[in-house]
mmCIF file of the C-alpha atoms, coordinates in Angstrom:
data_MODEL
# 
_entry.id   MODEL 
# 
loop_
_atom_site.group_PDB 
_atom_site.id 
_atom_site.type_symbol 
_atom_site.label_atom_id 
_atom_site.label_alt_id 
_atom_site.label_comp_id 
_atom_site.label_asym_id 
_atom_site.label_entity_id 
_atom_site.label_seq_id 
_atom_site.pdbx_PDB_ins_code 
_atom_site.Cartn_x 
_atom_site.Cartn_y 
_atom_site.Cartn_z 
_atom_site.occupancy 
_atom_site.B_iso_or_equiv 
_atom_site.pdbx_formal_charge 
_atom_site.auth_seq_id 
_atom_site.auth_comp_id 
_atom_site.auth_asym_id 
_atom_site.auth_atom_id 
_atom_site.pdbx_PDB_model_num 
ATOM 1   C CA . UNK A 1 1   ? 73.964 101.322 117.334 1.00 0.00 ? 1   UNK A CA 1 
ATOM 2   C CA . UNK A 1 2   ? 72.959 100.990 114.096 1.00 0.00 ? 2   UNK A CA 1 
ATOM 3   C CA . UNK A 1 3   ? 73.744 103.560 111.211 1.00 0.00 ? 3   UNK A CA 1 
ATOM 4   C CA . UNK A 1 4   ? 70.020 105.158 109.659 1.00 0.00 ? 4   UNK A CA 1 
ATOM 5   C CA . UNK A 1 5   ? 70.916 106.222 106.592 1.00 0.00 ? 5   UNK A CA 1 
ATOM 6   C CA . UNK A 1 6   ? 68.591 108.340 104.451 1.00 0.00 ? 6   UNK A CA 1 
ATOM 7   C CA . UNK A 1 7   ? 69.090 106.555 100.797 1.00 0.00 ? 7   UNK A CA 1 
ATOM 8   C CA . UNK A 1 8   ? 68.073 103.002 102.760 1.00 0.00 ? 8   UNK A CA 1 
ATOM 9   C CA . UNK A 1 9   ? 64.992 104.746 104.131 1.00 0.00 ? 9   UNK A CA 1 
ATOM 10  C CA . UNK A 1 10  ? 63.991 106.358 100.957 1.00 0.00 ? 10  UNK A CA 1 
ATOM 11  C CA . UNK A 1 11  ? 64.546 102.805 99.224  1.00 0.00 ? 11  UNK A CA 1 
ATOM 12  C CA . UNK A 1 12  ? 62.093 100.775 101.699 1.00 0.00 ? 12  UNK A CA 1 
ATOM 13  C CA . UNK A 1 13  ? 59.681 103.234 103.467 1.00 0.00 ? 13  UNK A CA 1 
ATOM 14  C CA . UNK A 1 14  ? 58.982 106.188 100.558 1.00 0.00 ? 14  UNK A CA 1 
ATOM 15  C CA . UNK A 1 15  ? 56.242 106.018 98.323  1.00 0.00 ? 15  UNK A CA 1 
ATOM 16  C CA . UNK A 1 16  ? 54.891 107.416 95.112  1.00 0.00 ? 16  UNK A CA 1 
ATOM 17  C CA . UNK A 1 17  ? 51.562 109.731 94.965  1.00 0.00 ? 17  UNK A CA 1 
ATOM 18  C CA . UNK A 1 18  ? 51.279 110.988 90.867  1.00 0.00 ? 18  UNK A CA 1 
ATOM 19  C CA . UNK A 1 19  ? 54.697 112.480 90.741  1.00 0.00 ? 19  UNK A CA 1 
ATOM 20  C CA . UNK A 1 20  ? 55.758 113.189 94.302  1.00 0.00 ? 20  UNK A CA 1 
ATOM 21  C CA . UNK A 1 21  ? 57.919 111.169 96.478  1.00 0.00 ? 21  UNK A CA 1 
ATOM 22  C CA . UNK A 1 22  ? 56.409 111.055 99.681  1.00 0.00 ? 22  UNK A CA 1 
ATOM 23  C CA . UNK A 1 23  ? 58.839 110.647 102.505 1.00 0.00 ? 23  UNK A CA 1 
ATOM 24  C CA . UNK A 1 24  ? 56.244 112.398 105.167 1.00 0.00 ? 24  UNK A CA 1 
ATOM 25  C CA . UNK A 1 25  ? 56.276 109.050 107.443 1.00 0.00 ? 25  UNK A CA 1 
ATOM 26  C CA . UNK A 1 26  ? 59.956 109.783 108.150 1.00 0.00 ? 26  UNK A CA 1 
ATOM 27  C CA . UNK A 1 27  ? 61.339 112.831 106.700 1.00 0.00 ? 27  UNK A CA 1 
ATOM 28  C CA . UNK A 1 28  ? 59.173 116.064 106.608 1.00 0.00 ? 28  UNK A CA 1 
ATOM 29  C CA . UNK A 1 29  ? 55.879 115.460 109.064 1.00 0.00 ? 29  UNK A CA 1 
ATOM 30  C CA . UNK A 1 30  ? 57.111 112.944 111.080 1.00 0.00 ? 30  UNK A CA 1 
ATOM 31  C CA . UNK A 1 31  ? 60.957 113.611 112.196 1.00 0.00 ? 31  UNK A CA 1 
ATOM 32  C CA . UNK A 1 32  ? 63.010 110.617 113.288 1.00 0.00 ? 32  UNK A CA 1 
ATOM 33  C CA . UNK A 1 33  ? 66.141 112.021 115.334 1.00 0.00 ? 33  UNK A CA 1 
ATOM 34  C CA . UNK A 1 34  ? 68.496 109.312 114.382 1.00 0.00 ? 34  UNK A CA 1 
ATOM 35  C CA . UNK A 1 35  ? 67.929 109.934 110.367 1.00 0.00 ? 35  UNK A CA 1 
ATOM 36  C CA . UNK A 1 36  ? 67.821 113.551 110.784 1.00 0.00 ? 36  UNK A CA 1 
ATOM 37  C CA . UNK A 1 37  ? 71.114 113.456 112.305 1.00 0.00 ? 37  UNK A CA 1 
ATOM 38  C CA . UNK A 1 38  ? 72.508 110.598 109.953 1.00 0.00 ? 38  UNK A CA 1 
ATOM 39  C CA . UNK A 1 39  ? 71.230 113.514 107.323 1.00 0.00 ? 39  UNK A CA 1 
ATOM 40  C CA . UNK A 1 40  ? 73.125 116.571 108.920 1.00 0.00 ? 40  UNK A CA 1 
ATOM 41  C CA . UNK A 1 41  ? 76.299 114.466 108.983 1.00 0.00 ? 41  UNK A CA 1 
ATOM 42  C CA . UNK A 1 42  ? 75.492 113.469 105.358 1.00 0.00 ? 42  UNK A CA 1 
ATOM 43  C CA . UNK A 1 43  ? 75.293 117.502 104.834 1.00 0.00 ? 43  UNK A CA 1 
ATOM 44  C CA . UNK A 1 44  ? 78.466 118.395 106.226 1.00 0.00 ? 44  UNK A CA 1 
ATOM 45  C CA . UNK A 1 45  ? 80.645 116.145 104.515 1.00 0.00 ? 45  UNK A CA 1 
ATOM 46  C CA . UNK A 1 46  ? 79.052 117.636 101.290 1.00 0.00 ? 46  UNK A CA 1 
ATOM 47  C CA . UNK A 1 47  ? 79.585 121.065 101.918 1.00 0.00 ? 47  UNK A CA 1 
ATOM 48  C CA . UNK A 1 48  ? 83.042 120.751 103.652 1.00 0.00 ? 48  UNK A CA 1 
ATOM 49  C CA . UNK A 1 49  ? 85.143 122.142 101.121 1.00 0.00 ? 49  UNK A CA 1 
ATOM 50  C CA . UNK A 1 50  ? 82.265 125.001 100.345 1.00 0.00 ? 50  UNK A CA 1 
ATOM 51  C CA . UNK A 1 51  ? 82.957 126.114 104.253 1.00 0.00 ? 51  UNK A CA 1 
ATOM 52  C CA . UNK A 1 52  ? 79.946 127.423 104.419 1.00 0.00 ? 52  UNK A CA 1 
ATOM 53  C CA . UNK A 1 53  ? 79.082 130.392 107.440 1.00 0.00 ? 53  UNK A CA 1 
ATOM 54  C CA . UNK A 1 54  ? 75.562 130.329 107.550 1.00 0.00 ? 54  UNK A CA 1 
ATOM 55  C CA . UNK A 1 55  ? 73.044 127.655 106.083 1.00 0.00 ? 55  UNK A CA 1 
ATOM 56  C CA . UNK A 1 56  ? 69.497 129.049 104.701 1.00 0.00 ? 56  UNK A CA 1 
ATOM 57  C CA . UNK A 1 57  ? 66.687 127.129 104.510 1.00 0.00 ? 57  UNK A CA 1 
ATOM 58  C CA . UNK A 1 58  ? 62.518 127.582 104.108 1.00 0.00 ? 58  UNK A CA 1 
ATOM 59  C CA . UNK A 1 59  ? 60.001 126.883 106.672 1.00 0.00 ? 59  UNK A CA 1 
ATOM 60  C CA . UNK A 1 60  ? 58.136 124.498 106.926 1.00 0.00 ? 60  UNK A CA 1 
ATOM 61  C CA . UNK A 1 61  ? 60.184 120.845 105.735 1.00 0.00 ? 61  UNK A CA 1 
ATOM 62  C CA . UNK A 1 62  ? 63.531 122.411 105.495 1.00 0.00 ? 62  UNK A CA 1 
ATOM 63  C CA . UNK A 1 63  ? 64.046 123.526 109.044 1.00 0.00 ? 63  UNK A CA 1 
ATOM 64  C CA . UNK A 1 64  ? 64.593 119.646 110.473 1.00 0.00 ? 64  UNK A CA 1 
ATOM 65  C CA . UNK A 1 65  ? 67.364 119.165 107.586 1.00 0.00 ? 65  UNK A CA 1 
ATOM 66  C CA . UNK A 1 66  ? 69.009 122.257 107.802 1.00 0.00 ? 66  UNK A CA 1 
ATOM 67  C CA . UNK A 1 67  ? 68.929 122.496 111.642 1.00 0.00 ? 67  UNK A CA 1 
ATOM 68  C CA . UNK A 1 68  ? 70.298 118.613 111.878 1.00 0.00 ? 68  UNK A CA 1 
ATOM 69  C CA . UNK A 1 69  ? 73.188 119.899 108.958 1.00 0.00 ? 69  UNK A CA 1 
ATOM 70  C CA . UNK A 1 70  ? 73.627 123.561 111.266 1.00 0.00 ? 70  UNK A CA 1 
ATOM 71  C CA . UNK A 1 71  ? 74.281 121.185 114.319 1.00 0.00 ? 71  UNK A CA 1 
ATOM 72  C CA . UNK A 1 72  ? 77.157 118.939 113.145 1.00 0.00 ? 72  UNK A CA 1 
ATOM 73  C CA . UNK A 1 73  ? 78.421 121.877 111.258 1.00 0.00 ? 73  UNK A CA 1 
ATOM 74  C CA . UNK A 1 74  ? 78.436 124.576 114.355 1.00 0.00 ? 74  UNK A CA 1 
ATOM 75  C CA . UNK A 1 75  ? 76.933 126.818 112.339 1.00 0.00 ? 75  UNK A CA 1 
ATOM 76  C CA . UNK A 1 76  ? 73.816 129.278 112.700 1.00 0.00 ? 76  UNK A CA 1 
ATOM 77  C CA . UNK A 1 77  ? 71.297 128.606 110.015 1.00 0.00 ? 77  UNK A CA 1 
ATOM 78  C CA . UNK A 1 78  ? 68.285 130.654 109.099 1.00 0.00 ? 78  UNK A CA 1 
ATOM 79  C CA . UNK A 1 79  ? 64.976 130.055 108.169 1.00 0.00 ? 79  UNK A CA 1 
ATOM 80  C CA . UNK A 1 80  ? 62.865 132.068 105.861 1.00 0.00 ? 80  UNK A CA 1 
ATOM 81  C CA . UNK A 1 81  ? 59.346 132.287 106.639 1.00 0.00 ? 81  UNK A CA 1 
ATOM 82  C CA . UNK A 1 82  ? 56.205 131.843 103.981 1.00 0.00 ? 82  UNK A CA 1 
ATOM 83  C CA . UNK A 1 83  ? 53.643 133.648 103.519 1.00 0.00 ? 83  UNK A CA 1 
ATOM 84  C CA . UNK A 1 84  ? 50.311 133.918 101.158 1.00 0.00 ? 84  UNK A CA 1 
ATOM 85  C CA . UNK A 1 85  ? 49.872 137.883 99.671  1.00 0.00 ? 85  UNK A CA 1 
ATOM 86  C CA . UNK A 1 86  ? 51.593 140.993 99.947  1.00 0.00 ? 86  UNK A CA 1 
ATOM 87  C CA . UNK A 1 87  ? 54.415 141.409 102.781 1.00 0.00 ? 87  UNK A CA 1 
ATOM 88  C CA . UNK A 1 88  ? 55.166 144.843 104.433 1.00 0.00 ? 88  UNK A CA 1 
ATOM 89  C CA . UNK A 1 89  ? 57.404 143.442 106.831 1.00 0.00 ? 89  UNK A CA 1 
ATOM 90  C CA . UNK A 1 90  ? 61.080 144.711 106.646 1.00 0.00 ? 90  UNK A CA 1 
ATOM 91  C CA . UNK A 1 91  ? 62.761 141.718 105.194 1.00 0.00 ? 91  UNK A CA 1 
ATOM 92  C CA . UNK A 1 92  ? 64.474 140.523 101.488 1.00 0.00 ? 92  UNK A CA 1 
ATOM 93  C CA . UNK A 1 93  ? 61.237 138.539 99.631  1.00 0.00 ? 93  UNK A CA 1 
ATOM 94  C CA . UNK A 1 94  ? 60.842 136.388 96.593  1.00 0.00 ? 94  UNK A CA 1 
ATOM 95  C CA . UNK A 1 95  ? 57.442 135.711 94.667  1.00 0.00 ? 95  UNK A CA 1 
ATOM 96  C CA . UNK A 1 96  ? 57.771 131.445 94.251  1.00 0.00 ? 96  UNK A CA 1 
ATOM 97  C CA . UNK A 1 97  ? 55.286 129.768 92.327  1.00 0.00 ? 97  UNK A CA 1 
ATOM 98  C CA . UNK A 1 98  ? 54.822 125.917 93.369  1.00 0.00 ? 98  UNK A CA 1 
ATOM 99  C CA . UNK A 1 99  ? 52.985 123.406 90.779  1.00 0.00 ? 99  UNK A CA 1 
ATOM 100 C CA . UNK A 1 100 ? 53.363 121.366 93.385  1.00 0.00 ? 100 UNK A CA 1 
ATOM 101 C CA . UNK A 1 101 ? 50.998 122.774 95.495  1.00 0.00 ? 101 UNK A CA 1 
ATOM 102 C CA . UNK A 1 102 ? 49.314 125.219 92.576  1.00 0.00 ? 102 UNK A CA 1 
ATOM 103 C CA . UNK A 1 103 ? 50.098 128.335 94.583  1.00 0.00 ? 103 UNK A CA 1 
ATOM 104 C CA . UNK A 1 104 ? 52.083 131.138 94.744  1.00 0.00 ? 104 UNK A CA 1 
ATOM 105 C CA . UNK A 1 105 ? 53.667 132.186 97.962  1.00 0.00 ? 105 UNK A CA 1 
ATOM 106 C CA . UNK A 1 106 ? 56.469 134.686 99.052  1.00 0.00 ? 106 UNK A CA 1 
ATOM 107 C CA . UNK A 1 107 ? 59.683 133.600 100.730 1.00 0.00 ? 107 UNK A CA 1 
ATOM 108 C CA . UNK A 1 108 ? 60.800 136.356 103.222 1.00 0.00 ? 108 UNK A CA 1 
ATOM 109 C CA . UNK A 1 109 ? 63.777 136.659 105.757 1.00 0.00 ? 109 UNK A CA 1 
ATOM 110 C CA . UNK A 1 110 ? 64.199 138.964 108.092 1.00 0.00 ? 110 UNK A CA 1 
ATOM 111 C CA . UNK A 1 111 ? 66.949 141.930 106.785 1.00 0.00 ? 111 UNK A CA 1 
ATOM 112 C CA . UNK A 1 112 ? 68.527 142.022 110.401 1.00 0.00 ? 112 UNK A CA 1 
ATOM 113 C CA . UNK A 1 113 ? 69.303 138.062 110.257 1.00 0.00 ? 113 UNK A CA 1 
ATOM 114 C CA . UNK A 1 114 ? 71.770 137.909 106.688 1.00 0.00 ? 114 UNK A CA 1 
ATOM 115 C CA . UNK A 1 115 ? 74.700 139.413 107.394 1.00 0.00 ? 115 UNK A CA 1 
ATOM 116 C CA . UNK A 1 116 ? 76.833 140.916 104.313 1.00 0.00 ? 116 UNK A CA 1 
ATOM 117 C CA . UNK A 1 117 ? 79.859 138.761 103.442 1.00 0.00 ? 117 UNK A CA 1 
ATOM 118 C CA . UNK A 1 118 ? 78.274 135.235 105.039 1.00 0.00 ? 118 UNK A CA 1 
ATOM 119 C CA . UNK A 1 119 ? 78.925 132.247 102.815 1.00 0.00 ? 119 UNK A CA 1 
ATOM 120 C CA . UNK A 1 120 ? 75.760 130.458 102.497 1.00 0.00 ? 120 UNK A CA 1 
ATOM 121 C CA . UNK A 1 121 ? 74.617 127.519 101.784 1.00 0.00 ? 121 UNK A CA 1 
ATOM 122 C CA . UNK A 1 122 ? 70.960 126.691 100.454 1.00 0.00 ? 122 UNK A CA 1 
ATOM 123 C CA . UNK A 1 123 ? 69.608 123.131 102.647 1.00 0.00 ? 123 UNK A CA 1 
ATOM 124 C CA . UNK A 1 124 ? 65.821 121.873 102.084 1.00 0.00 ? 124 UNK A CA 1 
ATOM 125 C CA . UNK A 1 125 ? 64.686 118.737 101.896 1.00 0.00 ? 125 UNK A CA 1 
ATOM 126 C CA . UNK A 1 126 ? 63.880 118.553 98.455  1.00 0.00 ? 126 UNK A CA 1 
ATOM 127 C CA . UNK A 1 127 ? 65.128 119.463 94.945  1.00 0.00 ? 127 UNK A CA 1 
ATOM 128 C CA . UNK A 1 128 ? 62.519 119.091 92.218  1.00 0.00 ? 128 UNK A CA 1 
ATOM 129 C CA . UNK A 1 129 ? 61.380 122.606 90.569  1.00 0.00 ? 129 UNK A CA 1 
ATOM 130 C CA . UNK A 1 130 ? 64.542 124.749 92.282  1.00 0.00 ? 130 UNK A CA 1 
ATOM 131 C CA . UNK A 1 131 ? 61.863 127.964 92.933  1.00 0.00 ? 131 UNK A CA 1 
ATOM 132 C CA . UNK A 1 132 ? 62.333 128.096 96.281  1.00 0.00 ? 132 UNK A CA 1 
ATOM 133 C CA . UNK A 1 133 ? 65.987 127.485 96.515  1.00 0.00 ? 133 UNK A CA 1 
ATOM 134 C CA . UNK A 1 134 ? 66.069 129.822 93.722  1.00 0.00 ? 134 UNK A CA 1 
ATOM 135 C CA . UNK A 1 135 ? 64.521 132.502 95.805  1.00 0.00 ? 135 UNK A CA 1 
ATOM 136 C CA . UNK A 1 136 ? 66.493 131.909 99.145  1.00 0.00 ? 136 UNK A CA 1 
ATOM 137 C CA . UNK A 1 137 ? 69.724 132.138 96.860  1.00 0.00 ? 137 UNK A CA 1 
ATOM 138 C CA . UNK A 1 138 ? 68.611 135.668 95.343  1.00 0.00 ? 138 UNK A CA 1 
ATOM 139 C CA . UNK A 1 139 ? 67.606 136.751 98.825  1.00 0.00 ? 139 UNK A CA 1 
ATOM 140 C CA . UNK A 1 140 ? 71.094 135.913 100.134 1.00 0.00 ? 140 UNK A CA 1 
ATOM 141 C CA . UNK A 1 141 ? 72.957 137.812 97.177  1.00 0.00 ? 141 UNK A CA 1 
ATOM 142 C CA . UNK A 1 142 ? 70.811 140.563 97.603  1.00 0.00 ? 142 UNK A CA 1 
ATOM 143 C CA . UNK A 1 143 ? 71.780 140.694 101.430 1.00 0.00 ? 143 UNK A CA 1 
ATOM 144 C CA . UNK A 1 144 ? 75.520 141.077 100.185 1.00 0.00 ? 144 UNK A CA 1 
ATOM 145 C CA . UNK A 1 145 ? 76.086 137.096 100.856 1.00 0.00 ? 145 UNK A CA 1 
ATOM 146 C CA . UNK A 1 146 ? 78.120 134.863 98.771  1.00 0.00 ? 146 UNK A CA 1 
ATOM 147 C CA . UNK A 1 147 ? 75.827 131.084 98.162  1.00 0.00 ? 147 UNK A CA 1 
ATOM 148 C CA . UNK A 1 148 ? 78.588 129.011 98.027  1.00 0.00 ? 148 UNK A CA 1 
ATOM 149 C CA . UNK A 1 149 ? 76.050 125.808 97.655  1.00 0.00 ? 149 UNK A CA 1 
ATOM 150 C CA . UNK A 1 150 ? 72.846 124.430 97.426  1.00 0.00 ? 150 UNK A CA 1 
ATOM 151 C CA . UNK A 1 151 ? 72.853 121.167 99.366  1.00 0.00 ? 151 UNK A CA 1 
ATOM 152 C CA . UNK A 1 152 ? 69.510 118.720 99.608  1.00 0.00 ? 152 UNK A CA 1 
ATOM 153 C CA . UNK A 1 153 ? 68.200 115.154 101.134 1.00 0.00 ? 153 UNK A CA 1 
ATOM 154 C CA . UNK A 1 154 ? 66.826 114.049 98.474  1.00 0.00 ? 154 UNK A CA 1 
ATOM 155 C CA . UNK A 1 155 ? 66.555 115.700 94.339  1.00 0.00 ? 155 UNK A CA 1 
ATOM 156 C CA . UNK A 1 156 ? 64.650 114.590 91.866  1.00 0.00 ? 156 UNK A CA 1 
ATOM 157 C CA . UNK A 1 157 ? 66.705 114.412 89.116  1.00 0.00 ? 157 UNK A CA 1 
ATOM 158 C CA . UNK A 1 158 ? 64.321 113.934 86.133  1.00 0.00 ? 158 UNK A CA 1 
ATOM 159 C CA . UNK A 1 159 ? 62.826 117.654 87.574  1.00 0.00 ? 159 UNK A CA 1 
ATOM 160 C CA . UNK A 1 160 ? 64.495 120.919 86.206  1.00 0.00 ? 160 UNK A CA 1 
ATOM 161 C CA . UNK A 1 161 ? 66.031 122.242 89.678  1.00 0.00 ? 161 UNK A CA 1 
ATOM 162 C CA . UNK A 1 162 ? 69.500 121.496 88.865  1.00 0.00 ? 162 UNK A CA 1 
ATOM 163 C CA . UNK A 1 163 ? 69.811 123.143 85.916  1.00 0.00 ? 163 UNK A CA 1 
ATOM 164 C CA . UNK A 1 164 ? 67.831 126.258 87.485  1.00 0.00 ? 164 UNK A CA 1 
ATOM 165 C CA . UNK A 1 165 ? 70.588 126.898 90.024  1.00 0.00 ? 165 UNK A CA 1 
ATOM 166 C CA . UNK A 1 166 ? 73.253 125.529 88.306  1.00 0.00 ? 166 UNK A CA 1 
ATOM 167 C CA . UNK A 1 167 ? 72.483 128.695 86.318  1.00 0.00 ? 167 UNK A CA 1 
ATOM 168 C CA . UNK A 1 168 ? 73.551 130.892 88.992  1.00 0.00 ? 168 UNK A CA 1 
ATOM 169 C CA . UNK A 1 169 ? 76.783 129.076 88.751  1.00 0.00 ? 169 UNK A CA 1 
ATOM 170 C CA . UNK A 1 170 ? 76.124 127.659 92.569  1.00 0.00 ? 170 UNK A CA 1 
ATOM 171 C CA . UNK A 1 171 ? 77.082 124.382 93.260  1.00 0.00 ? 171 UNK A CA 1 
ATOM 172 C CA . UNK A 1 172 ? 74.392 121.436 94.124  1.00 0.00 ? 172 UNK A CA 1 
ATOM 173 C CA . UNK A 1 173 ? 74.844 118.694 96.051  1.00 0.00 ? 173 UNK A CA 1 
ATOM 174 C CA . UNK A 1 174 ? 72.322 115.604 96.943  1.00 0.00 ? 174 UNK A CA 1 
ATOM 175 C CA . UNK A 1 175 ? 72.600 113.016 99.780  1.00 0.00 ? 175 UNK A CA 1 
ATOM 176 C CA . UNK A 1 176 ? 69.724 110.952 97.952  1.00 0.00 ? 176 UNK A CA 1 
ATOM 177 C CA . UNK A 1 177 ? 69.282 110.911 94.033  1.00 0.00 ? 177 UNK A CA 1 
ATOM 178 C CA . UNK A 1 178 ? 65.994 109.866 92.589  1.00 0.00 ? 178 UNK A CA 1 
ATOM 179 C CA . UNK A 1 179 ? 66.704 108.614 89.089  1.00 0.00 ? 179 UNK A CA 1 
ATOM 180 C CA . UNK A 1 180 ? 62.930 107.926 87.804  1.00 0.00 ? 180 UNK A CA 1 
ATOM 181 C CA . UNK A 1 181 ? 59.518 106.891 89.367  1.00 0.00 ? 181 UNK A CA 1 
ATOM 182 C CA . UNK A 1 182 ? 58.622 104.264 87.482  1.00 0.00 ? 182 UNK A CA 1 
ATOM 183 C CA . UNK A 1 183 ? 56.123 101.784 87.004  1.00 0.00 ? 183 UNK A CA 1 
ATOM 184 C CA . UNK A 1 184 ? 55.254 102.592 91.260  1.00 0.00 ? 184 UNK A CA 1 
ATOM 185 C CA . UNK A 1 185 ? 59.014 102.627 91.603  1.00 0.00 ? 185 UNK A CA 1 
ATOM 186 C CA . UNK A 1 186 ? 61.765 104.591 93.357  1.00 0.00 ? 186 UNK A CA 1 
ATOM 187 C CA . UNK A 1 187 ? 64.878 104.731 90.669  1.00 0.00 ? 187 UNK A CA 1 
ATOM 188 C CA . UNK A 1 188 ? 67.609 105.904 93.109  1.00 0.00 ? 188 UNK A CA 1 
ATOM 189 C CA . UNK A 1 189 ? 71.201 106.431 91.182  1.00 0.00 ? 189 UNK A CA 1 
# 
């Protein structure tokens, strides 16, 4: 059988649209079993040595890659839910703004699913911005959790996300680096 590897997939199938990578034929709308679990094994040679517990990810793109990375790993992971306006619900939230999408949502997992002393690691598909990852990571210290990583398909490395968790001092890791998008190209480094 042969190997479907992410980076080769990026290279030939994703496109460009302003400054957004689209990978929706094959990544995040449209899920193709083989690369998702290419992408989890991808994941969990990356966050080996982190030996994560848990893996923490956002509804709605994230829950393929984590769940593929929570499978090879024999791990639980956890999603957090979104939601538009106020929450009353008992759970840890974060306020995330998204140019992206030029809305502000709130990131919100339950307070009966994080258990204190978990080692967690942050999966999504992307890394651009860093809000949301951001927001799980503050959710999962707050829950008495220690985020031992932040772990993504793809980042966009020209994008500030890095540096914004890096901040926190947690580690980042990418299976596929974007270097530029230019002239209607896909830099990958």
């Amino acid at each position: 059988m042969r190997r479907v590897d992410l980076r080769e997939a990026v290279r030939t199938r994703a496109r460009i649209d302003g400054d957004l990578v689209m990978v929706e034929e094959f990544l995040n709308h449209r899920v193709e079993p083989e690369l998702m679990m290419s992408l989890g094994r991808d994941l969990r040679r990356l966050l080996a040595d982190r030996a994560p517990t848990l893996l923490l990810t956002a509804e709605a793109s994230g829950i393929p890659v984590a769940l593929a990375a929570s499978v090879e790993m024999a791990i639980p992971m956890v999603y957090a839910k979104k939601y538009l306006g106020p929450g009353t619900r008992y759970a840890f939230a974060r306020e995330v703004a998204s140019p992206t999408k030029g809305i502000e949502y709130r990131v919100e997992v339950s307070r009966r699913v994080l258990e204190p002393g978990s080692r967690v690691a942050i999966v999504d598909d992307f890394l651009s911005g860093g809000r949301t990852a951001e927001a799980l990571g503050l959710i999962a210290e707050e829950a008495g959790c220690d985020v031992v990583a932040c772990a993504f398909a793809i980042e966009k490395v020209f994008a500030s996300g890095r540096a914004r968790l890096e901040a926190h001092r947690w580690p980042v890791f990418a299976v596929v680096r974007v270097g530029s998008l230019h002239n209607g190209a896909i830099e990958l480094i």
